[in-house]
Structures are given as structure tokens and as C-alpha cells.
N, C-alpha and C positions, 0 to 999 in steps of 0.2 A: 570337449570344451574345457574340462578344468585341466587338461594337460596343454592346455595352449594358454589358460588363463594365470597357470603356476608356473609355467617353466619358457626359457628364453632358448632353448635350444630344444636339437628334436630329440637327442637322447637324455635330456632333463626331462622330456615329455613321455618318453617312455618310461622312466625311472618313476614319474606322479601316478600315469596310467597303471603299475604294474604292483604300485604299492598300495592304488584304492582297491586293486581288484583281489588282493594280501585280504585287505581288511574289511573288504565288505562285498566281494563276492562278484555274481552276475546273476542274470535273471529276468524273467518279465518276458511278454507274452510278444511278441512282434508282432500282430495284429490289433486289429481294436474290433476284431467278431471276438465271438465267444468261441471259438475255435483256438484249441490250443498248442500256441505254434510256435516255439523257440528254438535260438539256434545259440554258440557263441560267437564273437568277436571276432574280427581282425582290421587291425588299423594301418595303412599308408599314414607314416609320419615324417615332415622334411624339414629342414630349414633351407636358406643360401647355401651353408654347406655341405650338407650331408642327408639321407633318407634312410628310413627305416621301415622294416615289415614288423608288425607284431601280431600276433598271432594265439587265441586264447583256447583252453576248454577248461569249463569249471575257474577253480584259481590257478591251473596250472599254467604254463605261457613259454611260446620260444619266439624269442627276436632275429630277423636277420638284417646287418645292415648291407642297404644298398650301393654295392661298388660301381656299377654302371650298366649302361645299356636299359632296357625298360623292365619294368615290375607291374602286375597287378594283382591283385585282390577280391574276389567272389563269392562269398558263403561259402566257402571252403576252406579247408585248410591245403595251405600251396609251399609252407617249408618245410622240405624233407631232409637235407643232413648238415646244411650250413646254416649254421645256428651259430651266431656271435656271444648272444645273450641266453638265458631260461633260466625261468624257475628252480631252486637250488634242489627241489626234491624232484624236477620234472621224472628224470627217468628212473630212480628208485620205487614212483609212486608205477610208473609202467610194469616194470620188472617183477613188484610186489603180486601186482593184479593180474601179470598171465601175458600181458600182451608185447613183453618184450623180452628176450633169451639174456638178453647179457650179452652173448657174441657175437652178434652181429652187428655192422653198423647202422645206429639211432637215425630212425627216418620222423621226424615228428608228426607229418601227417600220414603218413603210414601205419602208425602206433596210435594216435590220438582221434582220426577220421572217425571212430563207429562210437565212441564217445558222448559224440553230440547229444543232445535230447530231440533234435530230428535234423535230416538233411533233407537239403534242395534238388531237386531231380535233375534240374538243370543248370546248375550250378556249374559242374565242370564244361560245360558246352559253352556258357557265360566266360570262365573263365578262359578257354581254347582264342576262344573269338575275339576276348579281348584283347590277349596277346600276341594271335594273328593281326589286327588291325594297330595295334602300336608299336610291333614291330615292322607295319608296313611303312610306316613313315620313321622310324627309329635315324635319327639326327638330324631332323628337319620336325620336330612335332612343335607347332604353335599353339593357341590359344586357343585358333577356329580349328586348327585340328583337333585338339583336345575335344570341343563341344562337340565337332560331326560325330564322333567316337560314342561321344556320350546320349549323342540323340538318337544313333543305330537300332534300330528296331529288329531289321532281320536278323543280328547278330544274339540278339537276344539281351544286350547290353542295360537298352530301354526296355524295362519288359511290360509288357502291357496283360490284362484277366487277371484272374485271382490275386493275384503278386504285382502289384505294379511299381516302378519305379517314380516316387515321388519327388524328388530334388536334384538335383549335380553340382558338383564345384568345381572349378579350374580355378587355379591358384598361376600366377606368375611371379616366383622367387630368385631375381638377379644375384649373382655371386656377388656385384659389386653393392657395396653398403650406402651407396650414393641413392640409388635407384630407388623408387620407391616397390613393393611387393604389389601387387594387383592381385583381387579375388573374386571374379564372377560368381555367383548363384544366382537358380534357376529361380524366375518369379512366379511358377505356374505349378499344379500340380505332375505337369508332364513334361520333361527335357526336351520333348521335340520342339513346343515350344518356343 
């Protein structure tokens, strides 16, 4: 929210995003049991012209911008060596801690996955599925396509028990400056909905 409330571009929004998280960290519990469940970040950031992947553990963070074709995002970490942007210490802090040689080439989630303070079990099977289903429709994706994607249950998309998917957004961002932008959200607890 305040990378969209500060900044007029999406790599200005990355730049807000990457500077609170400099100065003040991450954190907090992702549920509202007393069970203690954190994970970190990653953000899908676009405008008309351009999108970006960002991608956090702790304060450290690798960006990659989006040249084309489709992108998704999962409770995972999903950039491995194309990294536009990161953290100026990201891979000294790896190197320091054991989990990177030096010689090889820097894979961020590769390096960064066991990191977390916990993972998703199904996470990568979310993330498989959702890039199966948008690159089923990859240059024809609308707006109800976007939503079917996002209501997908068997996919694991929507997920429903312990973990449930609470909200969605589809966004429509025309390259033309005339158009106006369009932003559906979900009015229900549940995308199917």
C-alpha cells in the first residue's frame, strides 16, 4: 500500500518497498490463531509500462523485472539467477553464512529458500499450477480470465482448511494513458465468490 501511495511508477514502488524494508524490517505472525506462522514477502509490482517481481527474506531482497510472457508469485521464493535489482549486501551476506561458494552461479531462491522462518508445503504445487493455468491462456488473458484463475480450487490457487485464501485482485493497466486503469477485488471472504 504505501509503495503505491508513494510512488507513480512500479520501479519507484519498488525502490519505497525495498527502502521500508532497509529500515524497518518484516515480521508478524500471518495468522490470527496463536499459532505461530510467518513467512516472508514477495510482491507482483506493475504499472502501464512495465512489472516487476520482488522478492524478500529478512531485509535482504532480489528484484527481477518482467520482460514478458507471464509471471507468478506463491509463498515462495521463484527468482533464481535473473536478478535486475538486490540488496547491495544480498550475496556477501549468503557467502558469509555458508550457503553460497563464491563460484557458482547466484541462484536467489536457491540460496535464500531455507531462510524462511517456515515454508508452505504447498506452495510450490500453487506456484506449478498457477503457471500452468496462465500460461494456458498466455496472450489472450482477460480480466474473467484472470478471476477463473483466481477462483481455481483444484489448482490449489484458492485454497481453502487451515490456509485459506481470503481476497484477489485483477487489476487492468492499458499502455495507453487515455484509458482509465480498472481494479476488481474480491467482496467475500472467498474468490470463488
Amino acid at each position: 500500500r504505501l509503495g503505491l501511495e508513494r510512488a507513480d511508477t512500479a520501479e519507484k514502488a519498488l525502490s519505497v518497498i525495498v527502502d521500508l524494508l532497509e529500515k524497518y524490517g518484516q515480521g508478524g505472525n500471518c495468522m490470527e490463531s496463536h499459532m505461530a506462522f510467518s513467512y516472508h514477502n514477495s510482491f507482483l509490482i506493475a504499472d502501464r509500462k512495465e512489472a516487476w517481481v520482488l522478492e524478500t527474506s529478512g531485509k535482504y531482497w532480489a528484484a527481477e523485472k518482467v520482460e514478458g510472457g507471464v509471471r507468478n508469485i506463491s509463498n515462495q521464493l521463484s527468482i533464481t539467477t535473473k536478478i535486475d535489482r538486490e540488496h547491495p549486501e544480498l550475496k556477501e551476506y549468503a557467502k558469509s553464512n555458508g550457503w553460497w561458494d563464491g563460484e557458482k552461479e547466484f541462484d536467489f531462491a536457491a540460496t535464500y529458500s531455507y531462510v524462511n522462518t517456515a515454508r508452505m508445503t504447498t506452495s510450490g504445487g500453487r506456484y506449478c499450477e498457477g503457471y500452468k493455468l496462465l500460461n494456458k491462456h498466455k496472450g489472450s488473458i482477460t480480466s474473467e480470465i484472470m478471476m477463473e484463475i483466481l477462483r481455481d480450487k483444484e489448482s490449489g490457487i484458492n485454497m481453502e482448511g487451515g490456509f485459506m485464501t481470503t481476497g484477489s485482485m485483477v487489476s487492468v493497466l492499458p499502455q495507453q494513458p487515455n484509458l482509465p486503469c480498472i481494479h476488481f477485488f474480491t467482496g467475500t471472504p472467498d474468490p470463488a465468490r
